[in-house]
N, C-alpha and C positions, 0 to 999 in steps of 0.2 A: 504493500500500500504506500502512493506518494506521498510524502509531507502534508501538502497540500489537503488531500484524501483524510488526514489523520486529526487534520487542524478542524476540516466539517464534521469528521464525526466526535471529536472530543465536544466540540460546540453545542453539537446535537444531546448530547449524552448530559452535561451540563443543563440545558433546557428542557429536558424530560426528569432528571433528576430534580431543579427547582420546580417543576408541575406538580411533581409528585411531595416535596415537602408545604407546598401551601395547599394542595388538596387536605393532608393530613392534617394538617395545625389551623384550616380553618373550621375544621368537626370535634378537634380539641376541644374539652372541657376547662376550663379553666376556673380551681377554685381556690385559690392561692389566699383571696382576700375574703372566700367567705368564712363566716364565724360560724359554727357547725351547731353553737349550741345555740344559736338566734333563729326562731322559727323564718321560714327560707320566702319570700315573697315569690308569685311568679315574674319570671322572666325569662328571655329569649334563650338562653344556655338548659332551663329545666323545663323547655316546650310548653313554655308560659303558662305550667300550672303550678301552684304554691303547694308547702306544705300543708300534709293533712291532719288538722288538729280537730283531737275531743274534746271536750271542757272548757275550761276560762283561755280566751286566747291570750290573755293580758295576766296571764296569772305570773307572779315571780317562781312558783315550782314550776319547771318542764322536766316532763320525762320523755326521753326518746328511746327508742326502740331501731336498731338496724336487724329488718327480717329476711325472712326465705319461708316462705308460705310450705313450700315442701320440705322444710327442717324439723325431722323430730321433735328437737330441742324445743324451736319456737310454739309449736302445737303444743308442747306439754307446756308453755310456759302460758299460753293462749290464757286461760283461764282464771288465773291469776291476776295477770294484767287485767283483763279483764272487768272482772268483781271490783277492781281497786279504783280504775281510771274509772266504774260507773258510781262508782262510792262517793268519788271526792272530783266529781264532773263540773261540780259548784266551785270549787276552789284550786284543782289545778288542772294544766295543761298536757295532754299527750302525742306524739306528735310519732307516725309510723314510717319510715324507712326503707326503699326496696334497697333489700343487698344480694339476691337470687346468686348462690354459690351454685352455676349448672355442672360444674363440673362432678358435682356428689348427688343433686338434684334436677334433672334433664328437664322436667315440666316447671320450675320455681320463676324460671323469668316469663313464661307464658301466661303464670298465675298472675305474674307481677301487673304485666300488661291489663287483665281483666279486671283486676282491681284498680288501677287505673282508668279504665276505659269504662268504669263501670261513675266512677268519680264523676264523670266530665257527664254525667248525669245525673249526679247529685247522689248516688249510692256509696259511694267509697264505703264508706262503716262496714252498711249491709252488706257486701260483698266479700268486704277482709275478714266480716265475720262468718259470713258463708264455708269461705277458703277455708279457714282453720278448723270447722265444727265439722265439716265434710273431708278434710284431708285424705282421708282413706278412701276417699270412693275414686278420685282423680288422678293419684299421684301415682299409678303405673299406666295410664292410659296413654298408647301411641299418640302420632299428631293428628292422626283422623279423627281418632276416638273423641278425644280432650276437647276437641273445638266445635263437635257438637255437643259435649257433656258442659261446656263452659255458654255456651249460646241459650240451655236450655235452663241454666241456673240465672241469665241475664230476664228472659225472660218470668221466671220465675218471680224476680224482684221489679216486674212489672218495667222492665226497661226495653227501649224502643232496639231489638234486636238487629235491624239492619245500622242504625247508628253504631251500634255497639261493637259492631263488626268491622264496619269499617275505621273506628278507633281503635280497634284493636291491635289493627295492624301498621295505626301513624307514626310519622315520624314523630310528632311532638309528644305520645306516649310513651316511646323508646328512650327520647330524650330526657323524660324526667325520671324514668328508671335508673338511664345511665348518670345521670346526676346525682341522683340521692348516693350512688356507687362511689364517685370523686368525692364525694363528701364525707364517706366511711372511710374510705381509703386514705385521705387526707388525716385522718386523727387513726389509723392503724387500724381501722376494724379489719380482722381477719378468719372471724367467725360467726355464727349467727343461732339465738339470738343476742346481740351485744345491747346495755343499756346503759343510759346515760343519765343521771339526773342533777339538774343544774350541773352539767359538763362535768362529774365525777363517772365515772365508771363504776357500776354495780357488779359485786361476784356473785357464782350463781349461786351463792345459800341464800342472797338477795328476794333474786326473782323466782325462784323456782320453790318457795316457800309463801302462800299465801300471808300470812301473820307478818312473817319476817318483812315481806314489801308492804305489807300496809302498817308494820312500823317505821320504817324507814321514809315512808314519804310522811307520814307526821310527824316525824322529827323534823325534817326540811322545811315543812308548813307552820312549824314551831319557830325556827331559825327566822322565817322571815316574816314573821309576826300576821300569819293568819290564822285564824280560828278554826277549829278542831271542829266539824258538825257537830250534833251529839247523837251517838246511837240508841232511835229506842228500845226503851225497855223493854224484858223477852215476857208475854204475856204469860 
């Protein structure tokens, strides 16, 4: 090959090479400046849907949660969480996390998607609660299977099924999946369920203990001078 020959294709190689780095960096996520423990507004990076909060949005407790709808862990912790975030729905904030680990869970990011797409019609809750009460009925089904077993639980929750469908498979649902991910990743989450409150990190004798988590978040409700419900008395 002449000189000449060598100088167009290095040129060439150069200009597909920079194609290929601004293709890439401009689908980067970048969350360098968010605060993880700040409920996340939408915006164009998380396909302009916000965090999805329980209870007091303005409450000073948050708890977050980084999930996998198809994680053992988090179905057995489901419940828990649960009872506590409906306990103290008046006084603190909960705020749920797609982290779909597919590599141990094949269906987790599809789940993610649903619940998602289930949101963007005002079910989010009912659906994540769906997810986790029914885990075992979905979480070995091929991709045929799952996307009418998912269709048929959309409708179910009285949601417009072709909407639903077609959310399911958006760009801007994928995008907030893969955001809530940059944002676990960003502070180390590396397994699921991981939880957060007021940006402390809980272990699992935490969450995986009804009692235990519904002391420890009124200690927290203690700490920042909110008032403790009172539970009625057992008749």
């Amino acid at each position: 090959m002449s000189k000449k020959a060598w100088i167009i294709f290095a040129a060439i190689c150069v200009v597909l090479l920079g194609g290929l780095i601004f293709i890439s960096s401009k689908d980067k996520i970048d969350v360098s400046g968010v605060d993880a423990n700040k409920i996340q507004k939408a915006n164009t990076q998380s396909g302009d849907i916000a965090d999805h909060v329980y209870g007091k949005a303005d409450s000073k407790v948050v708890l977050i949660e980084y999930g996998d709808y198809q994680c053992p862990g988090c179905g057995s912790a489901y419940p828990n969480v649960k009872a506590v975030t409906e306990k103290y729905k008046g006084q603190v904030a909960f705020i749920f996390r797609n982290f779909p680990i597919t590599s141990l869970h094949p269906n987790a990011r599809v789940a993610a998607a649903v619940a998602e797409a289930a949101g963007l019609q005002g079910k989010f809750w009912e659906m994540h609660n769906e997810l986790y009460e029914t885990q075992s009925n979905w979480e070995t089904l091929n991709s045929s299977e799952r996307t009418d077993y998912f269709v048929g639980v959309a409708k179910k929750l009285g949601l417009n099924t072709e909407t639903f469908k077609t959310d399911l498979a958006s760009a801007k649902v994928n995008q907030k999946i893969s955001y809530d991910q940059a944002i676990g990743k960003k502070i180390n989450v590396n397994a699921t369920p991981t939880f957060y409150l007021n940006g402390k990190g809980l272990d699992q004798s935490s969450w995986s203990d009804q009692d235990k988590l519904d002391a420890t978040i009124v200690a927290e409700m203690k700490n920042n001078g909110i008032s403790v419900p009172e539970t009625p008395a057992a008749q």
